[in-house]
Steps between C-alpha positions, in 0.01 A plus 500: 500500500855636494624633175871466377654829582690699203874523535775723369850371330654660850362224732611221337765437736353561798209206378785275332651473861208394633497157646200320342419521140456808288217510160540773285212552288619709216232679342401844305185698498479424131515135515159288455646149577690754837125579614319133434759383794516748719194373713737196522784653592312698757325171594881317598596805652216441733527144538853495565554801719661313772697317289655721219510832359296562182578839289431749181723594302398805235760409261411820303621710852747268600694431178868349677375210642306360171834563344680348743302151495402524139146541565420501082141409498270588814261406697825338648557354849829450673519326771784538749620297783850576688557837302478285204302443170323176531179485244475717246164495348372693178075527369189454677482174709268348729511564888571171547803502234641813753408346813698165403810695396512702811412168684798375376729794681321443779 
């Protein structure tokens, strides 16, 4: 099973340019609710490799980009599509709950 790879604040342009949709799982070592979806987030990231690109965000490490889309509470998931914020969602949710908002992009 593939795991959602960790990313830095420098690549988000590169990924925002990409040409299929773009989750951004932002999370913190710290954060229970960050580690009871994880195994989700690694488990779209597996099941939607040919279809979009699924990412961590450290927000502790990478500090400008949860400032720059208010990221207030995590675990939080953005969801991009065209270089653009699309689905913002905050807390623990259900695969399916992620699945159907990336589904959406799709």
């Amino acid at each position: 099973m593939m795991s959602a790879t960790y990313i830095q604040d420098s690549d988000f342009g590169e990924l925002l340019a990409l040409d299929r949709p773009v989750v951004v799982d932002c999370t913190a070592t710290w954060c229970g609710p960050c580690r009871i979806i994880a195994p989700l987030i690694d488990q779209l990231a597996t099941e939607y490799e040919d279809r979009a690109k699924v990412v961590k965000l450290d927000i502790d490490k990478n500090k400008e980009n949860a400032k720059k889309f208010g990221i207030k509470s995590i675990p939080a998931v953005l969801i991009f599509k065209g270089g653009e914020l699309v689905e913002h969602l905050v807390g623990k949710a259900s695969y399916e709950t992620f699945a159907q908002a990336l589904d959406k992009h799709l």
